[in-house]
C-alpha positions as CSV (number, residue, x, y, z in Angstrom):
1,X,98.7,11.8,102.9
2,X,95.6,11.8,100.5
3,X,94.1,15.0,100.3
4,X,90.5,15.4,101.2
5,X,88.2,16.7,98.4
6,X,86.5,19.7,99.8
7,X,83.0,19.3,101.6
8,X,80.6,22.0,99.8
9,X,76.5,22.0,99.0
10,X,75.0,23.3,96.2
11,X,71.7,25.0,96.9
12,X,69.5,25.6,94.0
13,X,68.0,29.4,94.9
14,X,65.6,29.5,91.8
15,X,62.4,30.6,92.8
16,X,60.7,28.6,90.2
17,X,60.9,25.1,88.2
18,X,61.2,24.6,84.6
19,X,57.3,24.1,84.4
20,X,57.1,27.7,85.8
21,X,56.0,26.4,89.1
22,X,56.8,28.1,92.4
23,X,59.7,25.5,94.2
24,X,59.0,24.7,97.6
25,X,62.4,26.3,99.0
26,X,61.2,29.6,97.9
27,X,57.8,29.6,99.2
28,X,59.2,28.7,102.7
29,X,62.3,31.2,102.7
30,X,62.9,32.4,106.0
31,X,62.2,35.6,106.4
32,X,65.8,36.9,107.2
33,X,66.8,35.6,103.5
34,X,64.4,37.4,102.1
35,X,65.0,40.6,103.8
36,X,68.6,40.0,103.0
37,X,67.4,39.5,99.8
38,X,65.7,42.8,99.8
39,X,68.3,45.0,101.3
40,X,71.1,43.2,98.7
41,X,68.7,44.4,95.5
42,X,68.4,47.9,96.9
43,X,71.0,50.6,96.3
44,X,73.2,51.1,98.7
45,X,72.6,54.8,100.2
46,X,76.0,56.9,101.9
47,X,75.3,57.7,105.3
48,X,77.0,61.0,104.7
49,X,75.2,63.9,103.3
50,X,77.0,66.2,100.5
51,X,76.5,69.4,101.0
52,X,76.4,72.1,98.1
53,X,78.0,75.7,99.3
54,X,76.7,78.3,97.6
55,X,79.7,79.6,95.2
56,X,81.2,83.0,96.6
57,X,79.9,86.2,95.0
58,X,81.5,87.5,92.9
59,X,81.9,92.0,93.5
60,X,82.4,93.7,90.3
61,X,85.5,95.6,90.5
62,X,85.3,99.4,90.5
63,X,85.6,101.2,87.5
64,X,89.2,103.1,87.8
65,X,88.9,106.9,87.5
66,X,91.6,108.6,85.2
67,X,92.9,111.2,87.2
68,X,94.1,114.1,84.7
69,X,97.9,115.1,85.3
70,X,98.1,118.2,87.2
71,X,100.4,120.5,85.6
72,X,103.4,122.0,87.7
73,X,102.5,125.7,86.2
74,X,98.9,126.3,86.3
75,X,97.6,128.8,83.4
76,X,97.3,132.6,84.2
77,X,93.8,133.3,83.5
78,X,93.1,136.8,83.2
79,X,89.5,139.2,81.7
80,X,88.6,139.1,78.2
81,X,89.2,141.4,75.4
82,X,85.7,143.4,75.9
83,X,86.5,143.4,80.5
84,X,90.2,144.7,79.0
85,X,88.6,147.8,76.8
86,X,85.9,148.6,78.9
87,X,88.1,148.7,82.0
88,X,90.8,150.8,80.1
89,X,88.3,153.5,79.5
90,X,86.6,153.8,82.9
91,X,90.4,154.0,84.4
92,X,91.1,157.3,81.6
93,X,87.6,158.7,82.9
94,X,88.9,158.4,86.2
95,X,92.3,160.6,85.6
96,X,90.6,162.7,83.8
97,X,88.5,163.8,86.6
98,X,91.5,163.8,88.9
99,X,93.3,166.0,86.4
100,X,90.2,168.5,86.5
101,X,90.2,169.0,90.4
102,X,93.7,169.2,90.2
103,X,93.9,171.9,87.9
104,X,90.8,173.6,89.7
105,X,92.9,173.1,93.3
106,X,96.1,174.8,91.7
107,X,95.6,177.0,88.6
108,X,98.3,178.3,87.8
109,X,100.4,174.8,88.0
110,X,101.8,172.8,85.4
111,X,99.4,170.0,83.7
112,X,100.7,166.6,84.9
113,X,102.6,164.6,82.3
114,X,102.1,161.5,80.5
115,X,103.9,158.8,82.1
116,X,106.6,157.5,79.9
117,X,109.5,154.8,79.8
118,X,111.5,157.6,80.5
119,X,109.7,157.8,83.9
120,X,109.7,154.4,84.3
121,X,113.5,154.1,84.6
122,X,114.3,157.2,86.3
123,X,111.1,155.7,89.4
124,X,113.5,152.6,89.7
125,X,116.8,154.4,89.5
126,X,115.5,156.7,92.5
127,X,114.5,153.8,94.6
128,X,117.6,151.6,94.2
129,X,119.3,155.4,95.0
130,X,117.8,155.7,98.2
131,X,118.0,152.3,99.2
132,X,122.2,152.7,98.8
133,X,122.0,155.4,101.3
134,X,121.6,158.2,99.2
135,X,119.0,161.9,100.4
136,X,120.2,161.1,103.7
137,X,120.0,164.6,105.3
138,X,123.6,165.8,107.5
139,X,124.4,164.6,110.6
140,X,122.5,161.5,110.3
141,X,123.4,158.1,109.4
142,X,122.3,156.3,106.3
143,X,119.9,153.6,106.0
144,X,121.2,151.1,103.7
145,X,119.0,148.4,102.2
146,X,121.3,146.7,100.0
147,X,118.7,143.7,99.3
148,X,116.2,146.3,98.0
149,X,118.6,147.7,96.0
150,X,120.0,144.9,94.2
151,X,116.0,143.8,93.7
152,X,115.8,147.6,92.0
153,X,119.0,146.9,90.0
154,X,117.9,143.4,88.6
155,X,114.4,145.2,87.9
156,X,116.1,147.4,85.4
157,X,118.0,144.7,83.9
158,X,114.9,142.3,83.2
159,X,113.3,145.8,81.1
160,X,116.5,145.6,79.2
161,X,115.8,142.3,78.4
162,X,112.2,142.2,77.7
163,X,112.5,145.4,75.4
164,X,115.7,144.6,73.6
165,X,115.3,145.7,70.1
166,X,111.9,147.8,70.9
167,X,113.3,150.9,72.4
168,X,114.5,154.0,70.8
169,X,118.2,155.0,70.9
170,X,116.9,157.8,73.6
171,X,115.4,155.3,76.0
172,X,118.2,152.5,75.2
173,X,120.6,154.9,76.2
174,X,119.0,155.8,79.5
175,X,118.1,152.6,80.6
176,X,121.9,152.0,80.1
177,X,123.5,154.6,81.6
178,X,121.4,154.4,84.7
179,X,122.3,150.3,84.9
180,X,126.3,151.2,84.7
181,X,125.7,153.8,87.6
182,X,123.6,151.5,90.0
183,X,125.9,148.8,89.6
184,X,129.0,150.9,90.2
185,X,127.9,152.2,93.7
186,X,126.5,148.9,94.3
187,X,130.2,147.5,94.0
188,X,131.8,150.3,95.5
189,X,128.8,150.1,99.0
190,X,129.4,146.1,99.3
191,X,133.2,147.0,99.1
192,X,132.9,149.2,102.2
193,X,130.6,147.1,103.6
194,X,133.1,144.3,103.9
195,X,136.0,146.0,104.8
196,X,134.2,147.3,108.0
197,X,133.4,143.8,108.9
198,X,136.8,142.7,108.3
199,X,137.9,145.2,110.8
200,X,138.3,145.0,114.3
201,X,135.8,147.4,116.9
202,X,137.7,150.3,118.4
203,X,138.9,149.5,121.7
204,X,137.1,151.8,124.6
205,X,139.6,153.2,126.5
């Protein structure tokens, strides 16, 4: 079979001849062509409308405080030098006047002493005494505190601490005497004191 050449017109769409003058075709283009013509030279505009969101504001962070390490121990504040002095001397006004009506009161009685360390230890030995039971009057029972006087007995070790190597041989030899003695009846009360719990309770016949 012989194949057919295909069928095909060639339109000349110049507008205007080589003279320059306007061609017949184009002064009689139908108006669709034209408009055709128009909407193919314009730019083709989307449908779709891009719209611009405004970009997220950005907060400024917060500046971080430094919070300042509290300290497990806070430290002991106390008065100044001068509040020290001035309240040393209004407290020796103070026993000096009481010292005056005292003496005026009673007067043929003894001045009262100084206070020593002397009096210190033999104040603590007393109360560690008493709490063991002892000045209980006959006939009545004792009245033990055996946690105040262990707290008395510790009391008179921590001064043997604190003043090791500041006391005199007098005072040294006090303060040491009087811990060997509280700690003896100490031993010797809790001794008891277990052995009565350790025993049974008298049966009522």
């Amino acid at each position: 079979m012989e194949e057919k050449p295909p069928s095909f017109t060639v339109t000349d769409r110049r507008k205007f001849t080589v003279e320059g003058d306007l061609r017949e075709q184009a002064a009689t283009a139908a108006p669709e062509e034209t408009a055709e013509a128009r909407a193919a030279e314009r730019p083709v505009e989307s449908s779709a409308r891009i719209i611009t969101m405004p970009a997220p504001k950005q907060e400024e962070p917060e500046p971080k405080t430094v919070e300042e390490p509290v300290s497990a121990e806070d430290p002991i504040t106390g008065p100044s030098l001068k509040e020290a002095a001035e309240q040393h001397a209004a407290y020796e006004q103070s026993a000096r006047e009481i010292d005056d009506i005292l003496r005026q009161a009673n007067p043929g009685g003894e001045a009262a002493q100084d206070t020593s360390f002397e009096h210190v230890i033999q104040s603590i030995y007393l109360s560690a005494v008493m709490a063991m039971g002892a000045g209980t009057e006959p006939g009545q029972k004792p009245r033990i505190d055996i946690v105040g006087a262990r707290q008395s007995i510790d009391m008179l070790a921590i001064l043997q601490d604190k003043t090791k190597g500041n006391l005199t041989e007098k005072e040294q030899r006090l303060l040491q005497n009087a811990l060997f003695d509280l700690r003896m009846m100490f031993v010797e009360l809790t001794n008891a004191i277990a052995q009565s719990a350790q025993q049974p309770p008298p049966v009522k016949k």
